[in-house]
VEXDREN-2710 file (C-alpha; in Angstrom, 1 decimal):
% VEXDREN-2710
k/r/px/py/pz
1/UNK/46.9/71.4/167.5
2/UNK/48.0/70.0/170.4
3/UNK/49.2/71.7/174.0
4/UNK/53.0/70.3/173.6
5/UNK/53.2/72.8/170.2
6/UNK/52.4/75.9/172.7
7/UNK/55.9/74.9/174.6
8/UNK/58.0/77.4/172.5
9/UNK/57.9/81.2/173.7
10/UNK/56.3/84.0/171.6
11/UNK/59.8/85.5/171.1
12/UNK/60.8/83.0/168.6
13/UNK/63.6/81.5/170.4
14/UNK/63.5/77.9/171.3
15/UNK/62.9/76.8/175.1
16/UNK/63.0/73.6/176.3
17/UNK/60.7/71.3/174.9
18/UNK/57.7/70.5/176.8
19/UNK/58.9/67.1/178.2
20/UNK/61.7/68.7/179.6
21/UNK/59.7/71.2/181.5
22/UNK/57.6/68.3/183.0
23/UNK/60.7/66.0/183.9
24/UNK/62.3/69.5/185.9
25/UNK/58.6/70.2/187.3
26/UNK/59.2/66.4/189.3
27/UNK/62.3/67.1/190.0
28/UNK/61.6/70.4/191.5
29/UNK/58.9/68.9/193.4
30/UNK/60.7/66.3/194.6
31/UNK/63.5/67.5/195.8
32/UNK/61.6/70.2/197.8
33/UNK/59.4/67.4/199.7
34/UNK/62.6/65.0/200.5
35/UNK/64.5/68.3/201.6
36/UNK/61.5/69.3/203.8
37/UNK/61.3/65.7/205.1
38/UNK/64.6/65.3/205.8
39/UNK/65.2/68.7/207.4
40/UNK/62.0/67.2/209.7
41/UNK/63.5/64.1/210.1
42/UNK/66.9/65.5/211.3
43/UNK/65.6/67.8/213.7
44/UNK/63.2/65.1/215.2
45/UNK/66.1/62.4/215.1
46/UNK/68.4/65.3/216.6
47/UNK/66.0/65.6/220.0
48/UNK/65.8/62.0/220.5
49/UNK/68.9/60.4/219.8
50/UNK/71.7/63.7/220.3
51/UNK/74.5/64.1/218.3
52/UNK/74.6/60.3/216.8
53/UNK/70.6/61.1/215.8
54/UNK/72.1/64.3/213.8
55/UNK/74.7/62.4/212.0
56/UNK/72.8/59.5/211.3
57/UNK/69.5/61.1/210.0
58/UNK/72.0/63.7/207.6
59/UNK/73.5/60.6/205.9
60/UNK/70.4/58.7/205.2
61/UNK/69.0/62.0/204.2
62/UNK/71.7/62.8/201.5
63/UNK/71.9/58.9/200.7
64/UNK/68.1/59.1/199.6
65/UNK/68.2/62.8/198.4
66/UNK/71.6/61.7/196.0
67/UNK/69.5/58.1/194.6
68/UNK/66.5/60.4/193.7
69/UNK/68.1/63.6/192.5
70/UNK/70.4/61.6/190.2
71/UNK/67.5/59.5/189.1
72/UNK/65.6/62.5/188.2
73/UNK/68.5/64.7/186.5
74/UNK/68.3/61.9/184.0
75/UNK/64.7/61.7/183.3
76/UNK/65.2/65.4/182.6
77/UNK/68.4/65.3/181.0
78/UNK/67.0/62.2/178.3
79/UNK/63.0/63.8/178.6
80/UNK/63.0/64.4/174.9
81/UNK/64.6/60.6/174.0
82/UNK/63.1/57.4/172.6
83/UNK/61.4/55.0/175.0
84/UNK/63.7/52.5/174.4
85/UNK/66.8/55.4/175.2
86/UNK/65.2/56.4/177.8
87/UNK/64.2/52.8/178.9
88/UNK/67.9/51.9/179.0
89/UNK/69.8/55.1/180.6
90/UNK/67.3/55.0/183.3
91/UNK/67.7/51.2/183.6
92/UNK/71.8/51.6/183.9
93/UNK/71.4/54.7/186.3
94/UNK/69.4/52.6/188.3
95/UNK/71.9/50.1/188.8
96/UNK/74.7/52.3/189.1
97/UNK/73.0/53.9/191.9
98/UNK/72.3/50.6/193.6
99/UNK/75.5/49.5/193.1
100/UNK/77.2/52.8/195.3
101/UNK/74.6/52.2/197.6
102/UNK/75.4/48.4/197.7
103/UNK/79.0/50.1/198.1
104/UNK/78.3/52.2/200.8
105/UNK/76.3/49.5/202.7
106/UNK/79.1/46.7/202.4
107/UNK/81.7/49.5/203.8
108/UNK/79.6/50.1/206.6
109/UNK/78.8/46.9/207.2
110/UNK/82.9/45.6/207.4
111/UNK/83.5/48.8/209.5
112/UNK/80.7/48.9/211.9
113/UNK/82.9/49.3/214.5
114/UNK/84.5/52.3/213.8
115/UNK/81.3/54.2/213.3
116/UNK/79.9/54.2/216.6
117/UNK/78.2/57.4/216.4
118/UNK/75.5/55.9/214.1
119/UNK/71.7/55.3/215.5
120/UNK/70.8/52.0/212.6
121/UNK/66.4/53.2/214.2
122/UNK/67.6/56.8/213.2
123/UNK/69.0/55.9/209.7
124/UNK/65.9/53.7/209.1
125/UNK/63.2/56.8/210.0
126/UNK/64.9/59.2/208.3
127/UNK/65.1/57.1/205.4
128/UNK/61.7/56.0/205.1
129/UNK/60.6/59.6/206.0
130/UNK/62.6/61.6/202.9
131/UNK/61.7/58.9/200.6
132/UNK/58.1/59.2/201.6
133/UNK/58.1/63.4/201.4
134/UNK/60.0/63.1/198.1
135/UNK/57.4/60.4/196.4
136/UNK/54.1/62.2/197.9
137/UNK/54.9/65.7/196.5
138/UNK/56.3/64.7/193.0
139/UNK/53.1/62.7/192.7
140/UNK/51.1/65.5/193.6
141/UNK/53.1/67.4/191.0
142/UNK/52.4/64.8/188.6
143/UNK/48.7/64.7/188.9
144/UNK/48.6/68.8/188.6
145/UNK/50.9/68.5/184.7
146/UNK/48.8/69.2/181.6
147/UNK/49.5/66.0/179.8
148/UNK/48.2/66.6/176.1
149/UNK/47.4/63.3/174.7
150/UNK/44.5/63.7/174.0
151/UNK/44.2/67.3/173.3
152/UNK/43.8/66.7/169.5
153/UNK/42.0/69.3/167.4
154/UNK/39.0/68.5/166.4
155/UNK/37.5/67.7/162.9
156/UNK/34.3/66.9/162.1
157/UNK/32.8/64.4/160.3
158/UNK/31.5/66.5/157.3
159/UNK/34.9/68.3/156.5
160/UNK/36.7/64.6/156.8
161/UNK/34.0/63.4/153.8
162/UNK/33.9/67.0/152.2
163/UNK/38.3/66.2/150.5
164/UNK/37.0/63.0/149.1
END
């Protein structure tokens, strides 16, 4: 018997399965260290840099909470899939994520000008800080997941030789 076949609830009615329950346990956890960081960030970004530092640090902030949240809500949406399914959505998501931020970059890039009231130093601290809060909590969440792969029942040697 294994941990994963104690995912289903006593009442009889199926819950989600075990994998699914991890992938929304790293989601959850990340999303609450890159909102914590980026609420930080903003504030911080807010007192040095005024009004420009407020915008600035909320749009790297929801640029880096959007890549990782949609990356996640796949992982849990394809958590019960083959690893080569899985392999592949999350290998498309990934580059359709780059490709919107690639977007997003090239706009702002051609129309630097008309956004003066963005701080690039802000951008770049805010960014580095919400990817940092979201990666160090959902690793901590990771290492705290019962992972049962090897919680295999065990039979000894003498029963295995008794059936023959």
């Amino acid at each position: 018997m294994t941990i994963d076949s104690r995912s289903e609830p006593a009442t009889g009615t199926p819950g989600p399965s075990v994998h699914v329950v991890r992938a929304r346990k790293l989601l959850l956890g990340g999303a609450v260290g890159g909102i914590t960081a980026a609420v930080i960030a903003t504030v911080v970004m807010t007192a040095v840099y005024g009004r420009s530092g407020l915008v600035s640090a909320l749009l790297a902030a929801a640029m880096v909470l959007f890549f990782y949240a949609v990356g996640q809500l796949v992982m849990v949406m394809f958590a019960d899939a083959g690893a080569r399914t899985l392999l592949m959505v999350s290998m498309m998501s990934y580059t359709a994520r780059i490709v919107i931020l690639g977007l997003v970059l090239l706009a702002y890039t051609k129309n630097a000008g008309s956004w003066p009231a963005l701080t690039p130093m802000a951008i770049f601290i805010t960014t580095i800080a919400v990817v940092a809060g979201w990666l160090v909590v959902e690793v901590f969440v990771f290492s705290r997941l019962r992972i049962g792969v090897y919680d295999t029942e065990y039979v000894s040697p003498s029963q295995g030789s008794a059936d023959s």
